[in-house]
C-alpha positions in Angstrom: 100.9 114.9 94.2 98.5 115.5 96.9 96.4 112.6 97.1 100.0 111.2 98.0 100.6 113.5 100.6 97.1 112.8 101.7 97.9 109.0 101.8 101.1 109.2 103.8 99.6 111.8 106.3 97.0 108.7 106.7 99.1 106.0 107.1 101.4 107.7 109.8 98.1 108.6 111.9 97.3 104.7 111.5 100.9 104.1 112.8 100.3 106.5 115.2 97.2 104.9 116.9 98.4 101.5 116.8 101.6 102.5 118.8 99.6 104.7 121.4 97.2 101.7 121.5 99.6 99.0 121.8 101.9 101.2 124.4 98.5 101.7 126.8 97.6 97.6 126.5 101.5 97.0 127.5 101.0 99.2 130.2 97.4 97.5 130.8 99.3 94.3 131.3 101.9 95.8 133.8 99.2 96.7 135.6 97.9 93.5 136.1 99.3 90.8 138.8 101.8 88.5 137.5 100.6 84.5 136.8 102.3 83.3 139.9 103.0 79.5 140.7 100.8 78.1 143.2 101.3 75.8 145.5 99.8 72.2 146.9 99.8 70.8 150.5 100.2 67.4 151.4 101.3 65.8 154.4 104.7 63.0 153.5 105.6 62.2 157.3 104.6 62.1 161.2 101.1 61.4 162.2 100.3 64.3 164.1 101.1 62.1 167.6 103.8 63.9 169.6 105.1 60.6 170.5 108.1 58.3 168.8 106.8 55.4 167.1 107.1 54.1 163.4 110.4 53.3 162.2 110.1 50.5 159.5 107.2 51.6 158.3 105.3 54.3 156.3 106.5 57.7 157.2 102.6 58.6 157.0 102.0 56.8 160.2 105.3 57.1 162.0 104.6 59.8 165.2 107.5 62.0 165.3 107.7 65.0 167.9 108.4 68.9 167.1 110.4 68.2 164.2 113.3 71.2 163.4 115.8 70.9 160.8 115.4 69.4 157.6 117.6 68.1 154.6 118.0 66.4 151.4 120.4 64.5 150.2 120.8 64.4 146.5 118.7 61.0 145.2 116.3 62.8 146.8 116.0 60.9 150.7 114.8 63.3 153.2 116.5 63.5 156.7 114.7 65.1 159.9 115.7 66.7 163.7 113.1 64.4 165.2 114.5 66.9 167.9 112.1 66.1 171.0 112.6 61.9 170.2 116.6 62.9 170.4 116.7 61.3 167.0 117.8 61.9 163.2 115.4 60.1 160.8 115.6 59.0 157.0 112.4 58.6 154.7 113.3 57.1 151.4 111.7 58.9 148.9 111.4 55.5 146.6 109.6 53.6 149.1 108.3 56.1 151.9 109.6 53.9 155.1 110.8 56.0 157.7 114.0 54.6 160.0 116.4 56.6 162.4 119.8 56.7 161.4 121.3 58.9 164.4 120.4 59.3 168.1 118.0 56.9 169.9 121.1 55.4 171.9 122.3 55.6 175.2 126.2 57.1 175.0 127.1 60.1 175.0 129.7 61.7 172.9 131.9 64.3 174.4 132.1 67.5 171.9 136.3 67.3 172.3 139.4 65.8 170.6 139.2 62.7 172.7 135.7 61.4 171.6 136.2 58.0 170.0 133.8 57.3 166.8 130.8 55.3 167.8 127.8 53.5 166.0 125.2 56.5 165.1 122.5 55.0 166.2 123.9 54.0 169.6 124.5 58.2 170.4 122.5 59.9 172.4 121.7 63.2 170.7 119.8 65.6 173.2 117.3 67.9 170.9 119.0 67.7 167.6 118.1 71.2 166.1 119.5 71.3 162.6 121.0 68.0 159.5 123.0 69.1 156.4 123.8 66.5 154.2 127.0 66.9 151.8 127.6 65.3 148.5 128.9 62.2 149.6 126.0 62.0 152.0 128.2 62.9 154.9 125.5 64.2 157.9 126.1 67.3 160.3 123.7 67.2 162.8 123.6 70.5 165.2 123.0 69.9 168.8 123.4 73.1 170.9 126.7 73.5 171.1 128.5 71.1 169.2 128.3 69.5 165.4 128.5 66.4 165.0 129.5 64.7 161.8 128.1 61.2 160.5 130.1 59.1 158.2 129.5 55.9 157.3 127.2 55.3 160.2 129.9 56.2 162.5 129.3 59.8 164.9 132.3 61.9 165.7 132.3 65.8 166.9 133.2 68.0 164.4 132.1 71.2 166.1 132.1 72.9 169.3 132.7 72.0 172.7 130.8 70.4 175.5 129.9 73.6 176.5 128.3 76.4 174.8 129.6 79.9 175.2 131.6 82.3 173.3 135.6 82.2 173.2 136.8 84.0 170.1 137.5 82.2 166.9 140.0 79.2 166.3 140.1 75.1 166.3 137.0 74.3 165.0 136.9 71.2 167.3 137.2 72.7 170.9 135.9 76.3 170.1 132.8 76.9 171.7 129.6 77.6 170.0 125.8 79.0 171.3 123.5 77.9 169.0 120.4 76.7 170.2 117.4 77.2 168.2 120.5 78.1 165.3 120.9 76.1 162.1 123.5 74.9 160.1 124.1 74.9 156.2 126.7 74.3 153.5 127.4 76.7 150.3 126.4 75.1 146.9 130.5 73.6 146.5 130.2 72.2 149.9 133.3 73.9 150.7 132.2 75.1 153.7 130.3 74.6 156.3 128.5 77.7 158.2 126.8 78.3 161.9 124.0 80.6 162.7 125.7 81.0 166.3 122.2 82.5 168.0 122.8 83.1 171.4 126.4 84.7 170.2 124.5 87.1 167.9 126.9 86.2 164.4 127.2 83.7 162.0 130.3 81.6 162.0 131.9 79.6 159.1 134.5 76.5 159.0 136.6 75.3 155.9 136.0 71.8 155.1 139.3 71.9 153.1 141.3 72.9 155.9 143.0 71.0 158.4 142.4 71.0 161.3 139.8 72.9 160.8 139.6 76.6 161.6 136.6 78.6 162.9 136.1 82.2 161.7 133.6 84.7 162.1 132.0 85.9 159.0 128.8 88.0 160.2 127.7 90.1 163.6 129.7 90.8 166.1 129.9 87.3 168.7 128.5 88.7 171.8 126.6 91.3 170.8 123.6 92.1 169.9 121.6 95.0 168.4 120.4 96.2 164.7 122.7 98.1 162.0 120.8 98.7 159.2 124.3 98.1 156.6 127.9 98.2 156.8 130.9 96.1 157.0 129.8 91.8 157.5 131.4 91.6 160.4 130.9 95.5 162.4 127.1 95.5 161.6 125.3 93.9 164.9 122.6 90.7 164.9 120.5 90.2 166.9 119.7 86.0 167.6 120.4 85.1 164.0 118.6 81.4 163.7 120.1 80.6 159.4 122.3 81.3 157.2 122.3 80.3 153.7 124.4 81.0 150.1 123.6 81.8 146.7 125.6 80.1 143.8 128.0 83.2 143.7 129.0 82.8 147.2 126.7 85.1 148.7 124.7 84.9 152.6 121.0 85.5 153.5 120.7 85.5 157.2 117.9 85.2 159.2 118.2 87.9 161.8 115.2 86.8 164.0 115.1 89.3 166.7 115.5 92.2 164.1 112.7 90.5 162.4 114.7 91.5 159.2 116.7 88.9 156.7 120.0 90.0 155.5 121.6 90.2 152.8 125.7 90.0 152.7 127.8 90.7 149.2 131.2 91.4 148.7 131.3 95.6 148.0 133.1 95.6 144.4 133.8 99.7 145.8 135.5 98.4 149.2 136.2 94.9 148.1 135.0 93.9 151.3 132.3 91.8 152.8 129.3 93.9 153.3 126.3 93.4 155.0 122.4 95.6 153.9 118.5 94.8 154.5 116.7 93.4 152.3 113.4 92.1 153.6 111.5 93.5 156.9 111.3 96.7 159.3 113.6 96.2 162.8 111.0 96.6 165.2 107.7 95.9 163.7 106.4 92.6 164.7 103.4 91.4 162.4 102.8 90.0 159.1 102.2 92.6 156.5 103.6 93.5 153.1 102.3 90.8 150.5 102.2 91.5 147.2 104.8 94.1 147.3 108.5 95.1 147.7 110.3 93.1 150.4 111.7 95.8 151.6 108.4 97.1 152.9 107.3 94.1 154.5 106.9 93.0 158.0 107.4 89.7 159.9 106.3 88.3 162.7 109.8 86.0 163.5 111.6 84.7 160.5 113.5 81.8 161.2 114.8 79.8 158.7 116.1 79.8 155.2 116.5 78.1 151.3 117.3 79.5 148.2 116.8 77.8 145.4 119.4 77.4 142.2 117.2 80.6 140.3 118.1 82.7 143.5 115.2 83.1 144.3 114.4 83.0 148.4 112.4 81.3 150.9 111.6 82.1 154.5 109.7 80.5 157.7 107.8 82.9 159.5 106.8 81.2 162.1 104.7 83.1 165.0 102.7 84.0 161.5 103.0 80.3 160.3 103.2 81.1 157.2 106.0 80.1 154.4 107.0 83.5 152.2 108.9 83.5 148.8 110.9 86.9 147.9 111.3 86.4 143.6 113.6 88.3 141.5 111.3 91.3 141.7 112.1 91.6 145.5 108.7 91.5 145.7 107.3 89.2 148.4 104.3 87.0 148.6 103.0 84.1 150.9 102.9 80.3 149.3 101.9 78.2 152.4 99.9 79.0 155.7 96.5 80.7 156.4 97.9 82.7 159.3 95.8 79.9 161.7 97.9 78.0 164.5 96.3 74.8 164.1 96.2 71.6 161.7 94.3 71.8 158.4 94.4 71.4 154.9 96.0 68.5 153.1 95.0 66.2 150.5 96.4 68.5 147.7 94.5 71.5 148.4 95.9 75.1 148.1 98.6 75.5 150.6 97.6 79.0 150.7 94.5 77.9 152.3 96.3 75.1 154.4 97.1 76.0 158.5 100.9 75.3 159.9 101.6 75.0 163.6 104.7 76.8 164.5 106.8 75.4 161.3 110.1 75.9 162.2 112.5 74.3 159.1 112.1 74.0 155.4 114.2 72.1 152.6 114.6 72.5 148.7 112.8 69.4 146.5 114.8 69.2 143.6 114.6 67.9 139.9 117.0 64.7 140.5 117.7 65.3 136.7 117.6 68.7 136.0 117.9 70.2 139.5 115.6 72.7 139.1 113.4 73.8 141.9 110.0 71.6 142.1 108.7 72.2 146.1 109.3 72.6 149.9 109.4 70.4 152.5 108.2 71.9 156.1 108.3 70.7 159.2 105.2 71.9 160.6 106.6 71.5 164.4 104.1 72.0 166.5 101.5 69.7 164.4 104.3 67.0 164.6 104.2 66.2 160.6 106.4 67.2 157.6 104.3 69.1 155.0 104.7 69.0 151.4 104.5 71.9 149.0 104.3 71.2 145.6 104.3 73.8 142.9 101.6 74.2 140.9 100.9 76.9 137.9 98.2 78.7 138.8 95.7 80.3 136.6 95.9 83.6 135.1 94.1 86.6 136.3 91.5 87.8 134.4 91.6 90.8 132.4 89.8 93.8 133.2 87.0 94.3 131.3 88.9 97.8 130.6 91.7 96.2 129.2 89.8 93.5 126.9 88.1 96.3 125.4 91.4 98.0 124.4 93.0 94.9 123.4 89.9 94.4 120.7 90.7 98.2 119.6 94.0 97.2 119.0 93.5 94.2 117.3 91.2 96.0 115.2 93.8 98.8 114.6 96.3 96.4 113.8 94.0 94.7 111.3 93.1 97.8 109.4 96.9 99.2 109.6 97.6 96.0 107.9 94.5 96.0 105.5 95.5 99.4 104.4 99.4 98.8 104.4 98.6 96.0 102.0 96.2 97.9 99.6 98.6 100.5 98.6 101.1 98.0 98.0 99.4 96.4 95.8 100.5 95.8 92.5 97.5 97.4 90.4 97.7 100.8 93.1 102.1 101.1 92.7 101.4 100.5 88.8 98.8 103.2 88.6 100.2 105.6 90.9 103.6 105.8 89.0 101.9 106.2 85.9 97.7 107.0 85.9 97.4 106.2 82.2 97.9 102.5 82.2 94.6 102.7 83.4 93.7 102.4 79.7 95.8 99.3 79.4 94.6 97.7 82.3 92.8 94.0 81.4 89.3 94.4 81.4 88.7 91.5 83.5 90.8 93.9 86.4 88.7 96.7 85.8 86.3 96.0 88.7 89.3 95.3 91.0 91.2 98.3 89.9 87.7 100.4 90.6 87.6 98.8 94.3 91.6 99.6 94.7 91.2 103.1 93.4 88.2 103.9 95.7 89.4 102.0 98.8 93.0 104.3 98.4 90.8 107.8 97.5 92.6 107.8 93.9 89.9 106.7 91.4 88.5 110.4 91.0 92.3 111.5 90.7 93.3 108.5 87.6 89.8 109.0 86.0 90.5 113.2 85.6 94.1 112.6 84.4 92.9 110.3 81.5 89.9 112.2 80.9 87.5 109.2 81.7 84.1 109.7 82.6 82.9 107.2 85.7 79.9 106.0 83.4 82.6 104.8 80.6 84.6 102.9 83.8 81.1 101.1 84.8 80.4 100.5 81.2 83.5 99.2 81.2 83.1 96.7 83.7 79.9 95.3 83.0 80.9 94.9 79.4 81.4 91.2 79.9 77.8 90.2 81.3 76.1 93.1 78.7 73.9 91.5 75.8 75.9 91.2 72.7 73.2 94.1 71.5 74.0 96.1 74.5 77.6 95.9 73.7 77.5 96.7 69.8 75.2 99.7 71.0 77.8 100.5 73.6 80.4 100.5 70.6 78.5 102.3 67.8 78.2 105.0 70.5 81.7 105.2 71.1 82.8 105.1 67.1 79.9 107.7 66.6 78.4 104.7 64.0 74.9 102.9 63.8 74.2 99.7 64.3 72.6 97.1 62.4 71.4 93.7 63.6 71.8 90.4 61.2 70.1 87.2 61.5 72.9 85.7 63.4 72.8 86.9 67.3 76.2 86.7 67.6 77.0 89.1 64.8 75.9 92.6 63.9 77.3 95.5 61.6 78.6 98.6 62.4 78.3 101.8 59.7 80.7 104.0 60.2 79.8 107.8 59.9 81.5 110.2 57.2 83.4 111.4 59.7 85.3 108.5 60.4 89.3 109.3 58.9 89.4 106.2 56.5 88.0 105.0 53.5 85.3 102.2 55.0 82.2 102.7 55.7 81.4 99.5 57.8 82.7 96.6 59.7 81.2 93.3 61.0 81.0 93.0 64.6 81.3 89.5 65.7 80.6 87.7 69.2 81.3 84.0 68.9 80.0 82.1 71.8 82.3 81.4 74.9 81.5 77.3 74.7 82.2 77.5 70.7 85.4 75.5 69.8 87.8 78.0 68.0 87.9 75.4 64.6 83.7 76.5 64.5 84.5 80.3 65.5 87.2 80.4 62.1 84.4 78.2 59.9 81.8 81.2 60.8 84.2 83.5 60.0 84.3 81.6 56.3 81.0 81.9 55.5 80.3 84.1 52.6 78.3 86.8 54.1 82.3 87.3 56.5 84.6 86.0 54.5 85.1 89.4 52.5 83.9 91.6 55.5 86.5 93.7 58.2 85.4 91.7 61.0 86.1 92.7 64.9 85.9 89.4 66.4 85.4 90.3 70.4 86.1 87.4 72.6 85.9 87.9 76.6 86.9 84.0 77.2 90.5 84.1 77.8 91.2 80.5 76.3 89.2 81.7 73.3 90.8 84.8 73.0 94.3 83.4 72.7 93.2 80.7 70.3 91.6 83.5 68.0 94.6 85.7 68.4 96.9 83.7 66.0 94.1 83.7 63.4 93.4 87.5 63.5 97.6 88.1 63.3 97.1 86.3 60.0 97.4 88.7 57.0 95.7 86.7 54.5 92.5 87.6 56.8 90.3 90.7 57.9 90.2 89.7 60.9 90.8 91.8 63.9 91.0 89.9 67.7 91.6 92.3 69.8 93.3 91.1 73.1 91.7 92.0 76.4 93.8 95.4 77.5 92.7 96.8 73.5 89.5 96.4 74.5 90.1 98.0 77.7 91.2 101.1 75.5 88.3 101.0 73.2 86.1 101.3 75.9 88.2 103.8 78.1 90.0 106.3 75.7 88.9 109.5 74.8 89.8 109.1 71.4 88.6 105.6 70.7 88.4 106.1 66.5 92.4 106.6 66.6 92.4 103.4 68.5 90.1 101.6 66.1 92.0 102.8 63.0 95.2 101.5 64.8 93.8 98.3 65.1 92.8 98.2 61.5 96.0 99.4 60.6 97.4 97.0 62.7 96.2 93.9 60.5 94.7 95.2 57.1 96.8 95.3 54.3 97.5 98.5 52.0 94.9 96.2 48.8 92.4 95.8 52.1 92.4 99.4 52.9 94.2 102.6 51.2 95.5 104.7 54.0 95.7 107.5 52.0 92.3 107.6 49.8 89.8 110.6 51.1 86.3 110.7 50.7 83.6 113.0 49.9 83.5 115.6 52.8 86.3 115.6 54.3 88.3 118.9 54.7 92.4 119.4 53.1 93.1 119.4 57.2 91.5 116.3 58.1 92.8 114.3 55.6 95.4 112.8 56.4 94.2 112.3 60.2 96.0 109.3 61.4 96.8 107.8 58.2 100.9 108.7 58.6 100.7 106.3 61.6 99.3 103.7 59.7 101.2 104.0 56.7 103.8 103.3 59.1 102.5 100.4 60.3 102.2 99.2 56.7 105.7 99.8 55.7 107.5 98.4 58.6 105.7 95.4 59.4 107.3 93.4 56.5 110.8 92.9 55.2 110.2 94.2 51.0 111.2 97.1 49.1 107.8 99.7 48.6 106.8 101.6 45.4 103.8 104.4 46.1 102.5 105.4 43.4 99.9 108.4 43.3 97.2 109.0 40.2 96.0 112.2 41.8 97.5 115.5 41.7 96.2 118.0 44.3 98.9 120.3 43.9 101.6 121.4 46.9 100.0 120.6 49.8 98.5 117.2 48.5 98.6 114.0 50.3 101.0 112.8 47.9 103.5 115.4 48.3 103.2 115.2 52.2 103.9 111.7 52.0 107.1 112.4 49.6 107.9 114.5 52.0 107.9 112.1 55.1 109.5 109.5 53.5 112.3 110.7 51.1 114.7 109.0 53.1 113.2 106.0 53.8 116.0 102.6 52.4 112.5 101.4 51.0 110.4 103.6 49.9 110.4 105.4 46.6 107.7 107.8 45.8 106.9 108.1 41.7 104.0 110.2 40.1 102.2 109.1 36.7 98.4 109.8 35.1 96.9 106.2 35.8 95.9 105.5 31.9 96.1 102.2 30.3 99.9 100.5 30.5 101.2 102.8 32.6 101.6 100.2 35.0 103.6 98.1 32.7 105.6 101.9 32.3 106.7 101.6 35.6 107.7 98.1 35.6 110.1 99.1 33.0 111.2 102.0 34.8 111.9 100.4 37.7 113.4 97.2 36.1 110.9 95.0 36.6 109.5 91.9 34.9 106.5 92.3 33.1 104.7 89.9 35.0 105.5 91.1 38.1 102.8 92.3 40.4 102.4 95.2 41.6 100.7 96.1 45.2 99.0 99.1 45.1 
């Protein structure tokens, strides 16, 4: 039992370094940045001319003027604050023509209850700042202190008053608003509409399904302004708040610009009320700083403006560092667009990372118009006068540490040999062999050679080979028993049966004298070799000749084909032929005894006229005699369905071989012992006495 204790204490230390390997490579990897999506640049409208010019044709070459807010409606169209041309303008995305759709007129539409609905394009819009498009392609357009809505080309007020200011919450249409340089946005349901209400320091929000509509204050305090770190929505200060925006679950990110912090407001499941906490930025420290790391520890330098996209994951403008950041589900932060340079540079697909941005001021989700998944940004890089493009790209992995490639290899390695090992002690041959060590001596000798590699590889051959009292040489003689000479291999078997051999003319055969100490009456057998190409038909007419025919032949075949076809023919009891199968020989070679397996074999197929298990010869000792003859008696007298009669013409008194066999078989249904002087007739006495014909033969 211990080279089993041995093994298992090996295989858990295996287990044991591949687990303390693979946990320091997972840990590796942790270390290692994350693949993280990249970003392209291109540039999909304005020409860089802070002039108006363009509508009708390519949006490439239009000249637009610090463009603001941005949206897009859901086939995809994009809309713009043209906000220094006092316009609203469309690109289609199918075709890339730019044309205003809002603005660009000459009336004015009061912000009150008494405005009549005019043509959109015939409105004069002074500095649009912010478009939302719902999903029926309604447009709210933010200008200062009033929203305006657009409906089938037609412009009404929606929100607001003619005048900005502050006057408490109520009518949406007639309550006074102060958000220049604010923004606008709608939740996901477009249920409601929400106000980043900067120079009143709180975010306001209006229910679309009401009516009329009411205004009511959601975030901040209106009127004034400071920096609460968390609290209740509506008691924790802002300070000039320029977005808002909502998650799928209802929940607002506000850009709080002045705190140079972006909020985060949730309903507190504790309270059940609406309560407002930091997530990204320090109050107080303006700069950019932080990439690569939590949110929370990062600095702007003015964040301005907001998306999130349908993963919740969050985007932000920071504009005086011109630079677009992203915030993933890791609330870590990183930037995807800007070099930190205030000038124009960049496109034509190139890493936005490396790009420059101008002051950008707005950005806008680019959807799947299938799937809806997030696909890019647009930008509206204001003080360049263009609308930028970011595209997401995958970038490329980071490369491993040489460190970590290294341990990766070991592991792979360790994994390998775990496996190798695993599999060698279950294999068939090592379970068979270490549940019982002596069917080493029944093993095929064609799986000799494997079973010595299985043994040695699982430290168990010296273990198998001491239990069945097998030398190493007799293994190896074993093995190479198939490519021996047929010389070597009678030598290797006269050694064995402690016999001397004798060549013949015929290479293939060669004659084996047995030695007086050999337990049976025979004093020599015919060893026989047929070649492995010889068709079995030629193999049984060599066995005919006259020099076999009469001979106890051990026909030896190592070709398995041959071998079965021989079998069949050596099973035959009208022959003295012996065809021993593949695991016999494997136990001639092998045992420790092989004479007890050779008589076995004889008595296996020789009949009791062939061989008398129970004649002595000249030498042997009253002790000896009868050394493995009971077993093969046996084997005589069960082998075939007929009645036996022993008879015994020798008297040797009480302990005789006669007597021992009257003895052992006195109650055998078939046997019947009977003694007589062997003198002329007394054969034909016998017949008599056992009431048999008198031609009936007798075998003795």
């Amino acid at each position: 039992m211990f080279w089993k204790a041995k093994t298992r204490l090996y295989l858990q230390g295996l287990i044991a370094v591949g687990l303390l390997s693979l946990l320091i490579f997972i840990l590796g990897l942790g270390l290692l940045p994350n693949t993280q999506l990249g970003y392209k640049i291109n540039t999909i409208a304005g020409s860089g001319m802070p002039e108006y010019a363009g509508d009708g044709g390519d949006a490439k070459a239009a000249k637009i003027k610090h463009p603001r807010g941005l949206a897009v409606d859901k086939a995809g169209n994009l809309y713009i604050a043209d906000a220094e041309n006092h316009r609203v303008r469309k690109v289609d995305i199918g075709t890339g023509i730019i044309t205003t759709i809002a603005g660009g007129g000459s009336q004015t539409v009061p912000c009150n209850q008494d405005a009549k609905p005019i043509k959109a394009t015939d409105a004069f819009l002074y500095e649009p700042i912010s478009v939302v498009v719902d999903e029926v392609n309604n447009l709210y357009i933010l200008v200062t202190a009033c929203v305006y809505k657009v409906t089938q080309n037609l412009i009404m007020p929606f929100i607001g008053s003619d005048k900005p200011g502050y006057n408490g919450d109520g009518n949406a249409l007639g309550t006074p608003i102060n958000a220049q340089y604010g923004d606008i946005s709608l939740d996901p349901q477009n249920e409601f509409l929400y106000i980043a209400d900067r120079e009143n320091h709180c975010i306001r929000m209006v229910n679309l399904n009401d009516k009329p509509h009411q205004m009511t204050t959601v975030a901040g305090i209106c009127g004034k302004l400071g920096y609460d770190h968390e609290g209740k929505a509506t008691e924790v200060r802002l300070y000039l708040p320029e977005d808002v925006v909502l998650d799928k679950e209802g929940n607002m990110y506000i850009a709080d610009t002045a705190n140079l912090v972006i909020r985060y407001v949730y309903v507190d499941k504790k309270t059940n009320r609406l309560t407002t906490t930091t997530i990204a930025g320090k109050n107080g420290i303006k700069k950019h700083g932080g990439d690569n790391g939590p949110a929370i520890e990062a600095t702007f330098a003015h964040p301005i403006d907001l998306v999130i996209d349908n993963s919740g994951e969050l985007y932000i403008v920071d504009q005086e560092s011109h630079r677009i950041r992203h915030i993933d589900h890791d609330k870590k932060i990183r930037t995807i667009a800007g070099n930190g340079e205030q000038t124009y540079r960049g496109d034509g697909g190139g890493d936005a990372t490396e790009a420059s941005l101008n002051h950008p001021k707005d950005i806008a989700l680019i959807s799947d118009s299938k799937e809806g998944s997030f696909i890019g940004l647009y930008v509206s890089d204001k003080r360049n006068h263009r609308i930028r493009k970011l595209e997401r790209i995958q970038e490329p992995p980071p490369l491993l540490p040489w460190w970590l490639i290294i341990l990766g290899l070991v592991l792979l390695l360790g994994i390998g040999i775990a496996i190798y090992y695993l599999r060698l002690y279950r294999h068939p041959i090592v379970q068979a062999l270490s549940a019982d060590t002596s069917r080493l001596l029944t093993t095929p000798l064609e799986q000799l050679a494997q079973t010595k590699r299985l043994l040695q590889r699982t430290h168990r051959l010296d273990t198998v080979l001491v239990n069945n009292e097998v030398p190493v040489e007799w293994l190896d003689n074993a093995i190479h028993f198939a490519t021996m000479s047929n010389a070597q291999r009678t030598a290797l078997l006269a050694q064995r049966l402690i016999a001397t051999e004798k060549a013949t003319e015929n290479a293939d055969i060669f004659m084996l004298k047995l030695g007086e100490a050999f337990p049976l009456n025979l004093s020599r057998c015919l060893l026989y070799f047929p070649p492995t190409d010889l068709p079995t038909q030629d193999v049984v007419l060599q066995l005919q000749q006259d020099e076999m025919v009469f001979q106890n032949v051990l026909v030896i075949s190592l070709e398995a084909s041959q071998q079965n076809a021989l079998r069949p023919h050596g099973e035959n009891l009208t022959t003295q032929w012996i065809v021993p199968n593949s695991r016999e020989l494997t136990e001639l070679l092998l045992s420790p005894e092989p004479t007890q397996v050779f008589v076995r074999l004889l008595a296996n197929q020789l009949k009791v006229t062939n061989l008398s298990p129970y004649q002595t010869r000249g030498g042997v000792t009253k002790d000896s005699s009868f050394f493995g003859r009971e077993k093969i008696l046996a084997q005589i007298l069960n082998r075939e369905p007929m009645n036996y009669l022993i008879i015994g013409g020798r008297q040797l008194g009480k302990s005789s071989l006669l007597r021992r066999i009257e003895r052992h078989y006195q109650n055998h249904p078939k046997v019947d012992c009977f003694y007589l002087s062997l003198r002329k007739d007394n054969l034909q006495q016998v017949k008599l006495t056992f009431g048999l014909a008198k031609d009936a033969p007798l075998l003795t």
